[in-house]
N, C-alpha and C positions, 0 to 999 in steps of 0.2 A: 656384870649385871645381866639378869633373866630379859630375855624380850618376852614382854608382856603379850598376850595375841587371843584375839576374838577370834570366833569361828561362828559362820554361818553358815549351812547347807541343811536343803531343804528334806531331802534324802533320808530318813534317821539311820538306815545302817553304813551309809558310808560317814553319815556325819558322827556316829560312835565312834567309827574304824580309825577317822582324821584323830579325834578327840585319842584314841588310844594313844597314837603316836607320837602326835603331840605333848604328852604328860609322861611317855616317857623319858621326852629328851632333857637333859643337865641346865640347858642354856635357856630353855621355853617353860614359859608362866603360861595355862589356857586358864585366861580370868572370866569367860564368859560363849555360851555357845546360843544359837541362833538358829531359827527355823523358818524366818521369813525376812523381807526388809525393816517392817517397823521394829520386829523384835532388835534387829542389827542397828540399828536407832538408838534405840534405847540401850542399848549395851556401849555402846559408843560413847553417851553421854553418859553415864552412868560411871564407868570405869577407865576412861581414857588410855588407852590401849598405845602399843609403838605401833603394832601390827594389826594387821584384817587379812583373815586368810575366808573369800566369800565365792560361794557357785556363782555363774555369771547369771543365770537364770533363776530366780525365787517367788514367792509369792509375794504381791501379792497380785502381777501381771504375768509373772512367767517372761519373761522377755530380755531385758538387760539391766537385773537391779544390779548384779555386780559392777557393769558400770560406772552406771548414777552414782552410785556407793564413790566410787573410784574418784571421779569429778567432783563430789560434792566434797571431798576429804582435799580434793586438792586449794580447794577454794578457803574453806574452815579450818582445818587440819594437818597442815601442807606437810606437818613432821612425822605423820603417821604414814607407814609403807601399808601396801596392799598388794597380797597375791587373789589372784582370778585364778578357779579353780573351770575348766570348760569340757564338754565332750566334743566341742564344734571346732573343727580345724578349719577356722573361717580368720584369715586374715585383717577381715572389716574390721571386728572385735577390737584386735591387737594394736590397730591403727587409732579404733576412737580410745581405746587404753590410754596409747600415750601421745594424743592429744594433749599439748600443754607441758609436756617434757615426760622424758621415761625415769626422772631418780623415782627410788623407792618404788617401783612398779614391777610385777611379774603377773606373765598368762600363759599361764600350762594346763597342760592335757589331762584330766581326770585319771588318764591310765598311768598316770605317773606318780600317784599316791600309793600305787605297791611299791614304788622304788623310793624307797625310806631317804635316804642319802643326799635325792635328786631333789623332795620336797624340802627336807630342812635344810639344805643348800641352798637352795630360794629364797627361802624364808631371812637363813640370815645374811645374803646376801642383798636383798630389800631393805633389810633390817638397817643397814648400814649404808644405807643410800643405793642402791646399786640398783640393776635392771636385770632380769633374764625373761625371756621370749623361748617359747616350747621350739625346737628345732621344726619339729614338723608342722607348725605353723609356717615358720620362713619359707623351710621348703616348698611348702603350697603357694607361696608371697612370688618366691621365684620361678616355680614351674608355669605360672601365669605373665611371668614376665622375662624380657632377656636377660638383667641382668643376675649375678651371682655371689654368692655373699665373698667369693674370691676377688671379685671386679673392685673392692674396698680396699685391695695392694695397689691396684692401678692410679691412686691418688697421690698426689704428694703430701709430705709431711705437712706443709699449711693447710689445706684441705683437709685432712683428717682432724686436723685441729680445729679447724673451721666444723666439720661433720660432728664434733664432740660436745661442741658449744653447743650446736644444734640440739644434741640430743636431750641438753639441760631446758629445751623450749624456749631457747633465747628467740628473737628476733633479730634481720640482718643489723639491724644499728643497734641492740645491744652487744652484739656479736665484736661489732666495729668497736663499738666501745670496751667489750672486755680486750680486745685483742689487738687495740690501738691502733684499730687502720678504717681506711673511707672505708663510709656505706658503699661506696662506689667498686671499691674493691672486694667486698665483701658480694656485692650480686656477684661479680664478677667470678670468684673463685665457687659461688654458690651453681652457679648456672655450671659452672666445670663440672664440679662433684655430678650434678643431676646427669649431665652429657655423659659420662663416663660410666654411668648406672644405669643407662639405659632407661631414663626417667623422665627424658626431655619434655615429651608430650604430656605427660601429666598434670591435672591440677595441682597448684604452688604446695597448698596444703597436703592433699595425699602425697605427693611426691618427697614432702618434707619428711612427716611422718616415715615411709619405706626407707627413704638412707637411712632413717636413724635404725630401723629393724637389719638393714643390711649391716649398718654400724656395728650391732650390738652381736648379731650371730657370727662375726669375722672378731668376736673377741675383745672389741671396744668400749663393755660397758662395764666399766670395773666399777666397784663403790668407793665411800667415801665423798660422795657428791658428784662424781664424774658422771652417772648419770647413766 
């Protein structure tokens, strides 16, 4: 089956270029393209799309309609994946991204739409639940921070499994409850994971959010729902 996919960017010659590419591939439907947020709206509702492949920035604030887009699909639309298309190797972004869990989510670098391969690999790898994060995003995630997307070996097998639940946006008690053990235990191996990533001092949430980025760049974010 084609994954069905919207496109928005604001841009009109890269948003042609994306459009090329996209209608060449076997496996990709472009049911609809977009030049601002309301128009992406309306295509949304209109066509009901798997996918939204959207600049982070459009009109009609310039700011983060990608996003808003992102959140507001997760809330309404929770079956539809979404890549972030961005020039800004700002980690913030990547963090309010996957706010709420990373399935079906991807935020790469606008310079990665020459490399044909790297976007429809996103694509359907979103497609199919999955997650991928621009490497040099992380990289900047970690260059600001001690730990390393290598520090994610230093965990144990619970713990990663515990960081995987994570990534799906669980909460520590649903976590407990997918994974049949205390809430109590579940802080417990959760405060490990953070220790061990060099995360300790962080807000609950941003620090949440960064394992799951450190999760996902040490190869953790397979699809199929894993997140």
């Amino acid at each position: 089956m084609r994954i069905r996919v919207v496109l928005a960017e604001d841009n009109t010659l890269l948003r042609e270029g994306i459009a090329r590419l996209l209608e060449r591939a076997d496996d990709i439907e472009l049911v609809g393209v977009a030049a601002d947020r309301p128009e992406l709206e309306a295509l949304i509702e209109a066509t009901d799309p798997d996918l939204v492949v959207t600049d982070i920035r459009m009109p009609p604030t310039g700011t983060d309609e990608g996003i808003q887009i992102a959140a507001a699909l997760r809330a309404t639309r929770p079956r539809v994946g979404v890549v972030v298309l961005s020039q800004y190797v700002e980690p913030a972004y990547a963090l309010a991204l996957l706010d709420g869990g990373s399935e079906g989510r991807a935020y790469l670098l606008k310079e990665r739409v020459s490399e044909v391969d790297e976007l429809l690999g996103a694509i359907r790898k979103v497609a199919a639940g999955g997650s991928v994060i621009d490497s040099k995003v992380v990289e900047s995630l970690v260059s600001t921070k001690r730990p390393r997307a290598t520090d994610v070996d230093r965990l144990t097998p619970r713990e990663r499994e515990i960081l995987g639940e994570m990534a799906q946006g669980k909460s520590n008690a649903a976590i407990a409850s997918a994974l049949v053990l205390s809430t109590r235990a579940v802080e417990k191996h959760t405060n490990s994971i953070f220790s061990k990533l060099g995360l300790s001092e962080e807000v609950d949430l941003n620090r949440r959010v960064k394992a799951v980025l450190l999760y996902l760049a040490d190869g953790g974010g397979g699809g199929g729902g894993g997140g």
